[in-house]
C-alpha positions as CSV (number, residue, x, y, z in Angstrom):
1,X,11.5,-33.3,-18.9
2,X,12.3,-30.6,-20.9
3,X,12.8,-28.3,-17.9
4,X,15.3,-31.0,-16.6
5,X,17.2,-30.5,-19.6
6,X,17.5,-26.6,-19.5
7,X,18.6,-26.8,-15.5
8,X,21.3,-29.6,-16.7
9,X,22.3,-27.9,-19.5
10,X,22.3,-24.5,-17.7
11,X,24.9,-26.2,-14.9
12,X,27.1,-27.8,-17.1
13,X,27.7,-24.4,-19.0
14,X,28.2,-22.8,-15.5
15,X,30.4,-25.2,-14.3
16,X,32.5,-25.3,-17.1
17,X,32.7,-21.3,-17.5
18,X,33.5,-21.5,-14.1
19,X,34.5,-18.9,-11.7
20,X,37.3,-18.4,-8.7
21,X,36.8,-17.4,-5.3
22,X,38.2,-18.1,-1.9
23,X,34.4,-18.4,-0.6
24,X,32.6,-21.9,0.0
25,X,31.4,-23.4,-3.7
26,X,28.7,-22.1,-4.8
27,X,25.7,-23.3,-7.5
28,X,25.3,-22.4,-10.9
29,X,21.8,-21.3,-10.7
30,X,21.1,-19.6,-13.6
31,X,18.9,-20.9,-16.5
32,X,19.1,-18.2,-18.7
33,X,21.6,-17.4,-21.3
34,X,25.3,-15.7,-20.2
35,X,24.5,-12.7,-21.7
36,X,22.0,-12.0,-19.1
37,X,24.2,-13.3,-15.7
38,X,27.4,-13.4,-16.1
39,X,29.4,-15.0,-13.4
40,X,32.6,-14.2,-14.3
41,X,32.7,-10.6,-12.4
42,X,31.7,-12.2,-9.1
43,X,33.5,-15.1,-7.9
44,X,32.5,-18.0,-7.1
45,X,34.8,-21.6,-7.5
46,X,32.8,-24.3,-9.3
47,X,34.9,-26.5,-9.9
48,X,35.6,-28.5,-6.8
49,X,31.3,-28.6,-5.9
50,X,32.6,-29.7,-2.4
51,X,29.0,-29.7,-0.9
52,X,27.0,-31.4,1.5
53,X,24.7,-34.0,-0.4
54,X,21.4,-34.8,1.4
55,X,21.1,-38.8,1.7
56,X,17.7,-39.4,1.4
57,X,15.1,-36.7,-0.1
58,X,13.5,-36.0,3.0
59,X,16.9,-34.9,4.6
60,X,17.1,-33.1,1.3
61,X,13.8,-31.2,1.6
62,X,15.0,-30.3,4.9
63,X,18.6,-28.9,3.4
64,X,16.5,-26.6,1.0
65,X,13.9,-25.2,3.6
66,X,17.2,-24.5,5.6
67,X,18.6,-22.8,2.4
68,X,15.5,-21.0,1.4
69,X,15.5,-19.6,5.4
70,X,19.1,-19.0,4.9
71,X,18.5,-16.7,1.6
72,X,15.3,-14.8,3.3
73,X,17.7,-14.1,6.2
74,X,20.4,-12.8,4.3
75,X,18.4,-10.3,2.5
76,X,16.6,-9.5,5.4
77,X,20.0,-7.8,6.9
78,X,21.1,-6.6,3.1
79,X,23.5,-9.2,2.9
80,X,23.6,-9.9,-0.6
81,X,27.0,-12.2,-0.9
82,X,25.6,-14.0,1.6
83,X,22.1,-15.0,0.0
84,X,24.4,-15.0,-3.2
85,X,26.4,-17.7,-1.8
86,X,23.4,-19.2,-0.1
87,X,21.5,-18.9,-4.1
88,X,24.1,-20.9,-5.8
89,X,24.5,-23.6,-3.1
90,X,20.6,-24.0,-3.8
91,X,21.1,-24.7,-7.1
92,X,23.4,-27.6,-6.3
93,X,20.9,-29.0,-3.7
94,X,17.6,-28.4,-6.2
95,X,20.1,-30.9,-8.4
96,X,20.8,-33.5,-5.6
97,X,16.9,-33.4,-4.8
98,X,16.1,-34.2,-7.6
99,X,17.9,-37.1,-8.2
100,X,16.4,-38.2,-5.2
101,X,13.2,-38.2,-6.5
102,X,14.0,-40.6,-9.0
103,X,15.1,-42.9,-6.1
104,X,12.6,-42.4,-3.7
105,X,9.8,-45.0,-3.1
106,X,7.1,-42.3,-4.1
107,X,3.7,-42.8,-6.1
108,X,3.9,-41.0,-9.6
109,X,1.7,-38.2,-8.4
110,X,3.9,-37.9,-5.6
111,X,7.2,-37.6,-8.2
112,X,5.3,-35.3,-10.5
113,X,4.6,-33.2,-7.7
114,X,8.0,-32.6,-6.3
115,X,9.7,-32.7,-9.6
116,X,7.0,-29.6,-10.3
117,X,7.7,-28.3,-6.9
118,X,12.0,-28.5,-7.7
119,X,11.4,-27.0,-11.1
120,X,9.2,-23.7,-9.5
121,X,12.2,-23.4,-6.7
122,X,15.0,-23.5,-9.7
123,X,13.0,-20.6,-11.7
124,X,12.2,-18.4,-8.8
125,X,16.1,-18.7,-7.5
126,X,16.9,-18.1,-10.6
127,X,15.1,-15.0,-10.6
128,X,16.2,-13.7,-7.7
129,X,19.7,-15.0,-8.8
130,X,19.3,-12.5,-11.6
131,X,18.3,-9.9,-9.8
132,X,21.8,-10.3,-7.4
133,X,23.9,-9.6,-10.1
134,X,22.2,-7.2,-12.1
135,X,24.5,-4.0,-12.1
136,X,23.5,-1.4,-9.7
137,X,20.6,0.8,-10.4
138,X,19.2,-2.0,-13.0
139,X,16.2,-3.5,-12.2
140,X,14.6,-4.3,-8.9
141,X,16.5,-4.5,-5.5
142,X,17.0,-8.5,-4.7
143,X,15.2,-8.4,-1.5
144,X,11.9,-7.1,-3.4
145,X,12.3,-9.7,-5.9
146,X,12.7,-12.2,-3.0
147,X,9.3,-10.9,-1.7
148,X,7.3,-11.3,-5.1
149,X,8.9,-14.9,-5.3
150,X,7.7,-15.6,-1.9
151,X,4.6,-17.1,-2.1
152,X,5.4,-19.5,-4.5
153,X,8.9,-20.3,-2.8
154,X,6.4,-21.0,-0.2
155,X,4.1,-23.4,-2.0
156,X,7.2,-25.3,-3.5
157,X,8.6,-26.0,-0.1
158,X,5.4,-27.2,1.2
159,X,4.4,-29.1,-2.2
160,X,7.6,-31.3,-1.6
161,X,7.1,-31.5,2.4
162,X,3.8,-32.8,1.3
163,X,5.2,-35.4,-0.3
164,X,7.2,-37.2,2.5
165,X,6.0,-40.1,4.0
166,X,4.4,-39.5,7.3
């Protein structure tokens, strides 16, 4: 619950700090305080969140393996506004997904699991979304913070597959 909280909290902020871009709108997927990200030196427009929104949580489980793909790719080829763009948009979906939850006809072990699985995809993104904007020569390149994350990107993905119906 209290992890719900910070991620709502954390997007409100974002999306009322707002940024501008001429790029597709992108999610606030930070969770930690400004200081550490700022967005303002990037671009990205969060205020019109034009997005697709998955209409049932298995069709959303499949939008976020795309977008977890999507990121791996990106930093594959050192395309790093790419898996930025690709980051926030995650961070919008892990939101629609897990309103979903809530709606889906799943047993509580079932909700517990992909609310924990939602929650470990938000903090790793996060990380990595860190890791994007950190100013060059700070910190560790994105795509080797992708790597350490990837195992448990991994386990989220398959925690919340595990969840749908067969």
């Amino acid at each position: 619950m209290v992890a719900r909280l910070v991620l709502t909290a954390a997007c409100v902020c974002l999306m009322v700090a707002g940024c501008s871009s001429s790029s597709p709108p992108a999610a606030p997927a930070a969770g930690k305080a400004p200081a550490a990200h700022d967005h303002a030196d990037h671009g990205h427009d969060h205020d019109e969140h034009e997005h697709d929104h998955p209409e049932s949580f298995a069709a959303g489980v499949a939008q976020l393996q795309a977008t977890v793909a999507a990121v791996k790719d990106h930093l594959a080829v050192n395309a790093t506004d790419a898996a930025d763009d690709a980051v926030h948009a995650l961070g919008h979906l892990i939101e629609d997904v897990q309103g979903l939850v809530a709606k889906e006809k799943l047993g509580e072990e079932a909700k517990a699991t992909a609310t924990k699985a939602l929650d470990d995809l938000f903090e790793c993104f996060d990380t990595l979304d860190t890791a994007l904007h950190a100013p060059e020569g700070k910190g560790k390149p994105p795509a080797e913070v992708h790597a350490s994350l990837a195992e448990r990107i991994d386990g989220a993905i398959k925690a919340l597959q595990g969840t749908l119906a067969p």
